[in-house]
N, CA, C and O atoms as CSV, one atom per row, in Angstrom:
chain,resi,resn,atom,element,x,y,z
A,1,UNK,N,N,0.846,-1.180,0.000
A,1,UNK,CA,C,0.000,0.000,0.000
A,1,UNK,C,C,0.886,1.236,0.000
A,1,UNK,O,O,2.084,1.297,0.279
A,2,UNK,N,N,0.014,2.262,-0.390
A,2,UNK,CA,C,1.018,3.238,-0.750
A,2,UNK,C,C,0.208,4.604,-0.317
A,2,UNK,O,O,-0.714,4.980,-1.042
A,3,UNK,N,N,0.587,5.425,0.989
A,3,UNK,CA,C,-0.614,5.868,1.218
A,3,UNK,C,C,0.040,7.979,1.619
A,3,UNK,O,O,0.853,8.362,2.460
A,4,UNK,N,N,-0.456,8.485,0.992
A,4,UNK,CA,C,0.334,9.803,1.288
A,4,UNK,C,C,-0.627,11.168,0.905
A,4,UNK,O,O,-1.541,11.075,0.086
A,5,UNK,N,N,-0.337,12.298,1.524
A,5,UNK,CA,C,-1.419,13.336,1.920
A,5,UNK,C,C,-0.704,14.584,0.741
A,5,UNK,O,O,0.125,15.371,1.197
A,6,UNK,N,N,-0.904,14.626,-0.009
A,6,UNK,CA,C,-0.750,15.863,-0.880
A,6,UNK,C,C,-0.173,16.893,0.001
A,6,UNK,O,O,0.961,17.346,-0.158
A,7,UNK,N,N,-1.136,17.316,1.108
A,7,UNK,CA,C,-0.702,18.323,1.536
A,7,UNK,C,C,0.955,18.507,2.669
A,7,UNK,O,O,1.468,19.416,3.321
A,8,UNK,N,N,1.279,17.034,2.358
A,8,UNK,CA,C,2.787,16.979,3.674
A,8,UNK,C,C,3.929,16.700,2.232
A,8,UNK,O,O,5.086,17.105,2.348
A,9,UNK,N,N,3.509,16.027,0.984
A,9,UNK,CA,C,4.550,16.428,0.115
A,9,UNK,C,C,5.363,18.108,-0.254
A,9,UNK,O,O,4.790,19.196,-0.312
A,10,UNK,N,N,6.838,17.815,-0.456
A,10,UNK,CA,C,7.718,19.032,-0.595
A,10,UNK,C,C,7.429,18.854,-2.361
A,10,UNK,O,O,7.814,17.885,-3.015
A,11,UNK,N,N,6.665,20.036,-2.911
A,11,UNK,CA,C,6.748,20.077,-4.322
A,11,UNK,C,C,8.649,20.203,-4.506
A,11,UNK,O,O,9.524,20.429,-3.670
A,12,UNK,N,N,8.699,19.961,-5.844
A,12,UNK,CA,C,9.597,19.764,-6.388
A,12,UNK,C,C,9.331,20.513,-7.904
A,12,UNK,O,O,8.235,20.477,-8.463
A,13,UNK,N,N,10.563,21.214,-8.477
A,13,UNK,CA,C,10.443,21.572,-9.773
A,13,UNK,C,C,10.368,20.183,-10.713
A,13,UNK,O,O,10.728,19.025,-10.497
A,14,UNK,N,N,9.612,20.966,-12.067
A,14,UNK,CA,C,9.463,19.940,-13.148
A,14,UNK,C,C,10.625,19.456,-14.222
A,14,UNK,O,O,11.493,20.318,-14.362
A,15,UNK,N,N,10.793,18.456,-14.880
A,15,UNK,CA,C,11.984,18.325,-15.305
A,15,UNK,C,C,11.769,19.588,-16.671
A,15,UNK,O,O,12.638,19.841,-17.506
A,16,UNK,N,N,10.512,20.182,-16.604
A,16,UNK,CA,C,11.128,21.024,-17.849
A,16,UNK,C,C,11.101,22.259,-17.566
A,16,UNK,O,O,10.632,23.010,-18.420
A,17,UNK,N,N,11.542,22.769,-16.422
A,17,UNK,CA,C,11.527,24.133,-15.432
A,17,UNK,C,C,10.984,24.772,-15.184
A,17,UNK,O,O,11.359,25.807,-14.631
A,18,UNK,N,N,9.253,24.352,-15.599
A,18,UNK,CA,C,8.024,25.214,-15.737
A,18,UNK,C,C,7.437,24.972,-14.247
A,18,UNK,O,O,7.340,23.752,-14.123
A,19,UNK,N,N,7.010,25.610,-13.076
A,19,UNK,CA,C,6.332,25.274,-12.003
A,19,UNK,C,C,7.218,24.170,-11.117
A,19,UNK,O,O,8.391,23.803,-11.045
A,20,UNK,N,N,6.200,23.927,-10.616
A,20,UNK,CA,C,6.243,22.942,-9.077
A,20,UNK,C,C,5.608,21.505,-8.905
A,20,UNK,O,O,4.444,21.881,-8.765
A,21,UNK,N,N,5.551,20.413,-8.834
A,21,UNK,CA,C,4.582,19.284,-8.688
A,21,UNK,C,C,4.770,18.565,-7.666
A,21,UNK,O,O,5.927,18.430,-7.269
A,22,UNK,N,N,3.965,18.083,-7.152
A,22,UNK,CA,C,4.049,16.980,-5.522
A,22,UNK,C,C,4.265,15.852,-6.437
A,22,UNK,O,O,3.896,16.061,-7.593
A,23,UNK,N,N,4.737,14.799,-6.205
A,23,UNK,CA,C,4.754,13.719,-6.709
A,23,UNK,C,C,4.325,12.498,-5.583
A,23,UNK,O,O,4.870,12.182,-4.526
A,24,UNK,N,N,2.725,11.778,-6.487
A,24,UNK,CA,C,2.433,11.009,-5.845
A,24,UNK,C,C,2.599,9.602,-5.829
A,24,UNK,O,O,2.065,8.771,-5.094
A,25,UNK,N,N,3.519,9.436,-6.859
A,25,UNK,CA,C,3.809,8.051,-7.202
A,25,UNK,C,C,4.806,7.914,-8.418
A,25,UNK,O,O,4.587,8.439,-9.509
A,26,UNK,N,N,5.912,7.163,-8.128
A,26,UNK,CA,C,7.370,7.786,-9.162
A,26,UNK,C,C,7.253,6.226,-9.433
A,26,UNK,O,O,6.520,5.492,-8.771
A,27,UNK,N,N,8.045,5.809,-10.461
A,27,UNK,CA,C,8.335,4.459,-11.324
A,27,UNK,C,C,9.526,3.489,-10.256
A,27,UNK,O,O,9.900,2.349,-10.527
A,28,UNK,N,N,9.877,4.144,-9.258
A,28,UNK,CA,C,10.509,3.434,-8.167
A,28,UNK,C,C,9.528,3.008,-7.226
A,28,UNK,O,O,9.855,1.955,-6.679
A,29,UNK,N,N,8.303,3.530,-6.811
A,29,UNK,CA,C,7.080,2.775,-6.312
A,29,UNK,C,C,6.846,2.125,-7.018
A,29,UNK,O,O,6.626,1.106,-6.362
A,30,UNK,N,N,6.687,1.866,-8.115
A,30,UNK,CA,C,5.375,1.216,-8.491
A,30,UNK,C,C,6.063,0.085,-9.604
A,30,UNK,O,O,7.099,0.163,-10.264
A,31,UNK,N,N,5.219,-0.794,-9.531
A,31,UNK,CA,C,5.586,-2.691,-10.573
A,31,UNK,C,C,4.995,-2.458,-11.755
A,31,UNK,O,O,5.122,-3.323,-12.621
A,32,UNK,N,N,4.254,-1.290,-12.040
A,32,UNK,CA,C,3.315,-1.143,-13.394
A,32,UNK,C,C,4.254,-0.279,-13.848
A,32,UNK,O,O,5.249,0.149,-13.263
A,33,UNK,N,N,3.745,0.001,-15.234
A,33,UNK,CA,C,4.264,0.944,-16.434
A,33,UNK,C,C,3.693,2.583,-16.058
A,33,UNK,O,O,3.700,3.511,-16.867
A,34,UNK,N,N,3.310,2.644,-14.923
A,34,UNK,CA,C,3.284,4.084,-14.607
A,34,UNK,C,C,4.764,4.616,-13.984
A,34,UNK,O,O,5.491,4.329,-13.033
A,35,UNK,N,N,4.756,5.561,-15.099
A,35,UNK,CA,C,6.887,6.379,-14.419
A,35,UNK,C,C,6.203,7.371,-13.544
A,35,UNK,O,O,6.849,7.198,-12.511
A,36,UNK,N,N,5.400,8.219,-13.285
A,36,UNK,CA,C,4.791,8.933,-12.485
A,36,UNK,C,C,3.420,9.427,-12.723
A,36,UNK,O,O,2.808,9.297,-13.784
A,37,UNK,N,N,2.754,10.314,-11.078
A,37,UNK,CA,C,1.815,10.578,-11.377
A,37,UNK,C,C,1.844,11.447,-10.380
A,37,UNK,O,O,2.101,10.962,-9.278
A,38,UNK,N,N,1.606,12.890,-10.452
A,38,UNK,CA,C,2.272,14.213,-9.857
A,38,UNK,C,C,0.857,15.110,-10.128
A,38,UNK,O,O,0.033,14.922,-11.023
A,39,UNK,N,N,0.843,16.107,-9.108
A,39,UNK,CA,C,-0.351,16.992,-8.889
A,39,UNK,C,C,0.978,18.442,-9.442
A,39,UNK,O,O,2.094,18.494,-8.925
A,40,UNK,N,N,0.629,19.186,-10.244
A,40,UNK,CA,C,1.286,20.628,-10.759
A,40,UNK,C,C,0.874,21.395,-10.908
A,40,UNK,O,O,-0.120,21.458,-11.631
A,41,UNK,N,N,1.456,22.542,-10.243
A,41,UNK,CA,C,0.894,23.952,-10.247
A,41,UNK,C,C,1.739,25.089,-11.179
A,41,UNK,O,O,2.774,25.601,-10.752
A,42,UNK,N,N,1.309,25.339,-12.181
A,42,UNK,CA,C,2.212,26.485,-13.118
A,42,UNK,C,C,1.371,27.938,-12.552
A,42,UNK,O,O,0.214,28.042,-12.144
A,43,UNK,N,N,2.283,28.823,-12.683
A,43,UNK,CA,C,1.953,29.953,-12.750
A,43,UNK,C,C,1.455,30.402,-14.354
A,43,UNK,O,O,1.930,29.894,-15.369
A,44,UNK,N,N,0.507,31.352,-14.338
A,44,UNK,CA,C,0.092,32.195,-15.401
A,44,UNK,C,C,1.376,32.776,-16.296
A,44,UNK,O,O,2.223,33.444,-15.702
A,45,UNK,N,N,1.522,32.516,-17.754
A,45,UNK,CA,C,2.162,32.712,-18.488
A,45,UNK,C,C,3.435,31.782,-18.611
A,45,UNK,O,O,4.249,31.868,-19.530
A,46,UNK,N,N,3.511,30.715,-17.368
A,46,UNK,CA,C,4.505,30.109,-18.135
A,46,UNK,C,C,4.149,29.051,-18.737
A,46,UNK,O,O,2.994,28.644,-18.861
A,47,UNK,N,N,5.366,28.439,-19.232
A,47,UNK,CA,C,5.220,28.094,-21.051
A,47,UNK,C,C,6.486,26.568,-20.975
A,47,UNK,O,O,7.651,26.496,-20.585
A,48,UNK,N,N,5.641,25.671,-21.485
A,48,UNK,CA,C,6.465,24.433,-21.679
A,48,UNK,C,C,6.709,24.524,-23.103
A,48,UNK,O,O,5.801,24.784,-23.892
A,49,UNK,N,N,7.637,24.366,-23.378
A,49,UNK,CA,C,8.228,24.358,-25.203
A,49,UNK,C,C,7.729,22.784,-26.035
A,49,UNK,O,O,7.976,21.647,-25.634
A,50,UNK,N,N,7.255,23.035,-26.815
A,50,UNK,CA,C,7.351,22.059,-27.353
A,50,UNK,C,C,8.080,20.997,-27.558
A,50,UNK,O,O,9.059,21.268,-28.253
A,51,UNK,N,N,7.982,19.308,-27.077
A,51,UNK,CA,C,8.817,18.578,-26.896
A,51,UNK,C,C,8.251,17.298,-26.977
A,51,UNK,O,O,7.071,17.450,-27.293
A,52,UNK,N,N,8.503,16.193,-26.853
A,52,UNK,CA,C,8.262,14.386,-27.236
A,52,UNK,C,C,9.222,13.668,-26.386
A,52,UNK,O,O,10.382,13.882,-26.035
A,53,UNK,N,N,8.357,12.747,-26.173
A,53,UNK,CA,C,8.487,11.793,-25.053
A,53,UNK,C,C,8.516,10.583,-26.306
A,53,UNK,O,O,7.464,10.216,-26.830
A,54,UNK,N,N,9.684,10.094,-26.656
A,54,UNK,CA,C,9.372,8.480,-27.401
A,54,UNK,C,C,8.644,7.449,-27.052
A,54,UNK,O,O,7.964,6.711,-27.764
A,55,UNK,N,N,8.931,7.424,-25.196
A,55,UNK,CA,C,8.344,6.013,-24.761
A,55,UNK,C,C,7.610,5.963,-23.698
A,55,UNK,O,O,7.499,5.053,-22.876
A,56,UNK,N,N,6.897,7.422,-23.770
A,56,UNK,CA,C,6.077,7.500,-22.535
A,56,UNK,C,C,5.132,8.160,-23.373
A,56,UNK,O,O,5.272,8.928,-24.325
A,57,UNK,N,N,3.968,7.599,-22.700
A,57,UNK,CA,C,2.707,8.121,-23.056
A,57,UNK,C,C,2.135,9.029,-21.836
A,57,UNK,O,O,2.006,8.590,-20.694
A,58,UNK,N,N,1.845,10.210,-22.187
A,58,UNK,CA,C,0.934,10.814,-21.069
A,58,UNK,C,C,-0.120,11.801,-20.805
A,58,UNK,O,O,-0.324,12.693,-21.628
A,59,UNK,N,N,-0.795,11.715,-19.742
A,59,UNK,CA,C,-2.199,12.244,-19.843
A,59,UNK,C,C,-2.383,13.386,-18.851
A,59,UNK,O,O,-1.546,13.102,-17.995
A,60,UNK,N,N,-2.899,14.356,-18.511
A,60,UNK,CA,C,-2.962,15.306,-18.477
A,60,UNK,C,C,-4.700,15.081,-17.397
A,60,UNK,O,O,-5.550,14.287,-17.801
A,61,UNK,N,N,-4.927,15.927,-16.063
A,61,UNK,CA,C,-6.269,16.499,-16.468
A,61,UNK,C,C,-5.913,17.861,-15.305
A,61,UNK,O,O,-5.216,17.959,-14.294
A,62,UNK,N,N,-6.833,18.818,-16.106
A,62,UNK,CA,C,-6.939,20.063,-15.564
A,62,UNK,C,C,-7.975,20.116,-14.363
A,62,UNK,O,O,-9.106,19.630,-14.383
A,63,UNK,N,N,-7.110,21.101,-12.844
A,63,UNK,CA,C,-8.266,21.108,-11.919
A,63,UNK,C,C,-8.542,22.243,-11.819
A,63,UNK,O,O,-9.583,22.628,-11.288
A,64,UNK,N,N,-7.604,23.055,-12.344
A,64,UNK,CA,C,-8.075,24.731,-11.980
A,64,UNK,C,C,-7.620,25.364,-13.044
A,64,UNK,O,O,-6.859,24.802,-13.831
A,65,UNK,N,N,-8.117,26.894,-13.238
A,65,UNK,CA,C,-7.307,27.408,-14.198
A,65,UNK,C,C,-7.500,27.120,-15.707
A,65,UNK,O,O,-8.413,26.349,-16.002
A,66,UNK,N,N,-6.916,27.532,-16.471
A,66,UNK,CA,C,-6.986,27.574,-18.053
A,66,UNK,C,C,-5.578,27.537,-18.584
A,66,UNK,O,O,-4.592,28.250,-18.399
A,67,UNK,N,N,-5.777,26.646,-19.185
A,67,UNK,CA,C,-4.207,26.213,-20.252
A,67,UNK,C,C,-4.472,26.326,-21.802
A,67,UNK,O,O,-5.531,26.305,-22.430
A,68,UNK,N,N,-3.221,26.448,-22.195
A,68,UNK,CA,C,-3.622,25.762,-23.986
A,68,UNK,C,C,-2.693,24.863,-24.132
A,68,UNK,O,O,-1.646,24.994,-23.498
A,69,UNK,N,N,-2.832,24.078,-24.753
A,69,UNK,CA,C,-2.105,23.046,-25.198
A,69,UNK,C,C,-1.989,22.344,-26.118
A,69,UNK,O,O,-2.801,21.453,-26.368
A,70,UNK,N,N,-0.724,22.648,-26.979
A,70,UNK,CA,C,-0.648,22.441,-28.303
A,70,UNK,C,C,-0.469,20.850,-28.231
A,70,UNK,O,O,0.000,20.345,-27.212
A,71,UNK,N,N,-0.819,20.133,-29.242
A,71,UNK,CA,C,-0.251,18.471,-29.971
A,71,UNK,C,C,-0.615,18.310,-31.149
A,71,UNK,O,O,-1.746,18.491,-31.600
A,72,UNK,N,N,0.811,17.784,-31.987
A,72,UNK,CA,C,0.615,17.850,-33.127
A,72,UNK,C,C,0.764,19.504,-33.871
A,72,UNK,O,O,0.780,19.595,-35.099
A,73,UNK,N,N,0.869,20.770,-32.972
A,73,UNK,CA,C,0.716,22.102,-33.913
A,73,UNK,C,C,-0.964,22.029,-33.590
A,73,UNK,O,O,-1.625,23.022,-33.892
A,74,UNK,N,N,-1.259,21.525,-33.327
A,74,UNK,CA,C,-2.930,21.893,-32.748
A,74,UNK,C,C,-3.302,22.464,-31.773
A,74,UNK,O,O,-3.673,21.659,-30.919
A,75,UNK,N,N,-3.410,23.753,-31.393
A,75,UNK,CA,C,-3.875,24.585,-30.522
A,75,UNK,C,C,-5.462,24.123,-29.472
A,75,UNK,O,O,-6.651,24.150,-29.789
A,76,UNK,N,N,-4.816,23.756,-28.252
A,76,UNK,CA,C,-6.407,23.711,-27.977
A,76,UNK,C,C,-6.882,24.251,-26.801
A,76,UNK,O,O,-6.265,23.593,-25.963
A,77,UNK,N,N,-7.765,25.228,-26.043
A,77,UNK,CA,C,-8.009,25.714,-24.894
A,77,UNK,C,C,-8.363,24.948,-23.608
A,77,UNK,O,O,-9.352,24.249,-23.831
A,78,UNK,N,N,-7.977,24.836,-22.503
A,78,UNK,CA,C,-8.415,23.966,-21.540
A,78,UNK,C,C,-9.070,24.800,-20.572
A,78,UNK,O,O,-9.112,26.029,-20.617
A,79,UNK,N,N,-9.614,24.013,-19.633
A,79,UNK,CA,C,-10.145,24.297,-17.721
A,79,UNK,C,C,-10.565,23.420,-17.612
A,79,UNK,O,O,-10.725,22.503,-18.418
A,80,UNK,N,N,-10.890,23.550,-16.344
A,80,UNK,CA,C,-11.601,22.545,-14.952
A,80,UNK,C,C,-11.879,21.815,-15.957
A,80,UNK,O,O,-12.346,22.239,-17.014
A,81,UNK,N,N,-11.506,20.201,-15.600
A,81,UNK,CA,C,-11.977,18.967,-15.944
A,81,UNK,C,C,-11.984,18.731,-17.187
A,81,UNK,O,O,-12.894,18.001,-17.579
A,82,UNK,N,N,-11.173,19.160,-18.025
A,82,UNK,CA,C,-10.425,19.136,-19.186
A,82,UNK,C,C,-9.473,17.699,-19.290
A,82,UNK,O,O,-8.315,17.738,-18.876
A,83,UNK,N,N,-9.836,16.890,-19.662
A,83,UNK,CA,C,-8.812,15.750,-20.334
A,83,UNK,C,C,-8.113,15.424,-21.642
A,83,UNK,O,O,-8.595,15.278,-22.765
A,84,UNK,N,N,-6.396,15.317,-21.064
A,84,UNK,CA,C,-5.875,15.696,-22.312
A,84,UNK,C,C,-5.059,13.809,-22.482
A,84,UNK,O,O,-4.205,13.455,-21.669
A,85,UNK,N,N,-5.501,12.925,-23.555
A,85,UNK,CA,C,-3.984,12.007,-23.595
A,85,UNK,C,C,-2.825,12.118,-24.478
A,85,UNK,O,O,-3.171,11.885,-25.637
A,86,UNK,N,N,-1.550,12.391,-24.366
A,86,UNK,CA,C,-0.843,12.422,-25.303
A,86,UNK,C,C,-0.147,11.389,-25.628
A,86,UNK,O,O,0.471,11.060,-24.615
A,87,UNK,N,N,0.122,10.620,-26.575
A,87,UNK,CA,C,0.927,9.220,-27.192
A,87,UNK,C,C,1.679,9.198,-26.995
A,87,UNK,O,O,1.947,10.242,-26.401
A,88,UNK,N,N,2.677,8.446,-27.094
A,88,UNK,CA,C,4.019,8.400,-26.630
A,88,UNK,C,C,4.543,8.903,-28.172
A,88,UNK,O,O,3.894,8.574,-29.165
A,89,UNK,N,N,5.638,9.638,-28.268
A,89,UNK,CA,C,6.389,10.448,-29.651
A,89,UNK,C,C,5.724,11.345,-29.966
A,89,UNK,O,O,6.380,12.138,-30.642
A,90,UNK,N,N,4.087,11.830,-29.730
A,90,UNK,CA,C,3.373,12.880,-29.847
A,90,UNK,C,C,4.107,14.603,-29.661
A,90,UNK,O,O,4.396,14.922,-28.508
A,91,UNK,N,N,4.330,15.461,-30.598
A,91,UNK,CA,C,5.091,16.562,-29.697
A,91,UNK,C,C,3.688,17.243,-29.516
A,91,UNK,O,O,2.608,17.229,-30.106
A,92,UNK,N,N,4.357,17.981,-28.162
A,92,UNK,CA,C,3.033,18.731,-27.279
A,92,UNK,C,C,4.157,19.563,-26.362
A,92,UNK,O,O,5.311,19.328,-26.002
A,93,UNK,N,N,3.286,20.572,-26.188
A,93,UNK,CA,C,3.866,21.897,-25.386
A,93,UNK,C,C,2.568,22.551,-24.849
A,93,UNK,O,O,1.498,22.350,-25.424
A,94,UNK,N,N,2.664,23.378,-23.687
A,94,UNK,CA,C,1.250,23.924,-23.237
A,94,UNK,C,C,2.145,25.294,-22.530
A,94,UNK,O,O,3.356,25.438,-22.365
A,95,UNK,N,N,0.819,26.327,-22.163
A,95,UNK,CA,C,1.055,27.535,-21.595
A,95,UNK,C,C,-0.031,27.916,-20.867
A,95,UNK,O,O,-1.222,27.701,-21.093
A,96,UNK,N,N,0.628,28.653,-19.737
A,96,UNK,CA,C,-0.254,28.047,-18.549
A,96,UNK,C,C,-1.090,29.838,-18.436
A,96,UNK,O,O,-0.454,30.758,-17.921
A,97,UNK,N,N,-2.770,30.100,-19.086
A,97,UNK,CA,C,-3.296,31.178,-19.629
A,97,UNK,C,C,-3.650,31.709,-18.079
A,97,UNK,O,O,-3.470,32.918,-17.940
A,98,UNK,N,N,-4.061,31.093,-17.055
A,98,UNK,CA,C,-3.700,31.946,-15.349
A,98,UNK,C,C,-3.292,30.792,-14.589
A,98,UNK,O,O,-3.297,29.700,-15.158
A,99,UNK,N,N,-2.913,30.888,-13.287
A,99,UNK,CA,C,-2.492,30.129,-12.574
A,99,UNK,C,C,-3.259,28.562,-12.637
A,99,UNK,O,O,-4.420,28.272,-12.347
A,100,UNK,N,N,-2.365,27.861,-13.032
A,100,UNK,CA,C,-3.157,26.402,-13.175
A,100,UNK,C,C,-2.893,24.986,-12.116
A,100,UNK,O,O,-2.061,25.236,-11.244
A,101,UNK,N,N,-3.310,23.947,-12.077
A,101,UNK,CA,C,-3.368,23.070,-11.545
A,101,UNK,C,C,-3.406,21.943,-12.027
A,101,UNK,O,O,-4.620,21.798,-12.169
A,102,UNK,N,N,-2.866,20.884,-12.442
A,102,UNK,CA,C,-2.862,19.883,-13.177
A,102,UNK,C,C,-2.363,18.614,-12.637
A,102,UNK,O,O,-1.354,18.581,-11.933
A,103,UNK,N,N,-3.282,17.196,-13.056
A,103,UNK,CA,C,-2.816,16.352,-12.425
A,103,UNK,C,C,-1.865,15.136,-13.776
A,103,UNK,O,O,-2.465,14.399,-14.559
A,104,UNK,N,N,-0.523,15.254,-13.690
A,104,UNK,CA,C,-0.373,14.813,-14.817
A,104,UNK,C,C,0.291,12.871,-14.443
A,104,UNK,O,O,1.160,12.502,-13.653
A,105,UNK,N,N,-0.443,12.181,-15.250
A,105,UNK,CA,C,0.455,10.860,-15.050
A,105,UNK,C,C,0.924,10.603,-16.182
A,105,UNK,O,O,0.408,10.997,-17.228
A,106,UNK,N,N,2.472,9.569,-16.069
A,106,UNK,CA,C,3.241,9.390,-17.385
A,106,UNK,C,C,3.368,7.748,-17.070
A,106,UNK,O,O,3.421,7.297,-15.926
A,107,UNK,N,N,3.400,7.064,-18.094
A,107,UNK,CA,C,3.465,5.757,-18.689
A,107,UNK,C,C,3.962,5.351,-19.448
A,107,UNK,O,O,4.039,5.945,-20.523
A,108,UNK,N,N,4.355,4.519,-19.307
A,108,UNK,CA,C,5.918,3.533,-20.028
A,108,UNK,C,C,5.255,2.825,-20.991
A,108,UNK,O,O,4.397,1.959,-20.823
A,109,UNK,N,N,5.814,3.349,-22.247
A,109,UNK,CA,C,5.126,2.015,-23.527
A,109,UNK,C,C,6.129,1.333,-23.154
A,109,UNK,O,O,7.055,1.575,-22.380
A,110,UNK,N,N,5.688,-0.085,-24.161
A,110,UNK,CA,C,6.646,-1.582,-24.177
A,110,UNK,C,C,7.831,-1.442,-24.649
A,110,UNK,O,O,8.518,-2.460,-24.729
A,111,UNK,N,N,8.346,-0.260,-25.050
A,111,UNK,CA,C,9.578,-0.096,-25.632
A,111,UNK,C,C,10.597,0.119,-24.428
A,111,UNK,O,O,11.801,-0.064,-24.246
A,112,UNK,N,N,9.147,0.762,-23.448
A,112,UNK,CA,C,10.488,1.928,-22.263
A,112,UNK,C,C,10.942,0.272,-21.288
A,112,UNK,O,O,12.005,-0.157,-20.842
A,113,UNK,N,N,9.802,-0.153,-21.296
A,113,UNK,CA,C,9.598,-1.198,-20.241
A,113,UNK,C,C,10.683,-2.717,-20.422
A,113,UNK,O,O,11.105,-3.622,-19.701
A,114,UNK,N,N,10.767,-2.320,-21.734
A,114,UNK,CA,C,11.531,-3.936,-21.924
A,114,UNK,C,C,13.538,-3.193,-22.235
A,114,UNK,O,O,14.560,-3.830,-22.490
A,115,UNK,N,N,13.337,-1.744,-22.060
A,115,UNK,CA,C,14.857,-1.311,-22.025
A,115,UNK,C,C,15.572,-1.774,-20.719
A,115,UNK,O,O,16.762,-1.513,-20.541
């Protein structure tokens, strides 16, 4: 069991320098193909660059706030309860339109898993 309070995690920056995320479950917990699954808070106006993940697939959902988030060069507007999945090799970048909240989990295709 794996049991922990959002509110006693030390956020931590993101690996792509945008905001802060608690992390509730990293690929060293866990026996499944989940590499993580992290609660994130960006501030208004900042901006993840466009980028691809080969062997992780990942999904996105919005709890607060308004994002856009490009995939593929496709522009799309988010809020509250907004679900986003992105494929694994998919490029995607987002910008965070006011202070946002996001719960993002990432997953190991069979490529990451059998490296």
């Amino acid at each position: 069991m794996n049991f922990k309070n959002l509110d006693e995690i030390t956020p931590v920056p993101t690996s792509h320098g945008c905001g802060l995320k608690k992390v509730l479950l990293s690929s060293d917990e866990s026996g499944t193909a989940i590499t993580q699954i992290a609660v994130t808070e960006l501030k208004c106006g900042s901006v993840v660059d466009p980028h691809r993940h080969p062997t992780m697939e990942e999904c996105f959902l919005v709890c607060s706030g308004k994002l856009r988030m490009s995939v593929r060069g496709v522009m799309c507007e988010c809020g509250p309860g907004c679900f986003i999945r992105i494929e694994a090799g998919e490029e995607h970048g987002l910008e965070a339109v006011t202070d946002c909240c996001i719960v993002t989990v990432g997953c190991a295709t069979e490529s990451e898993k059998n490296e």
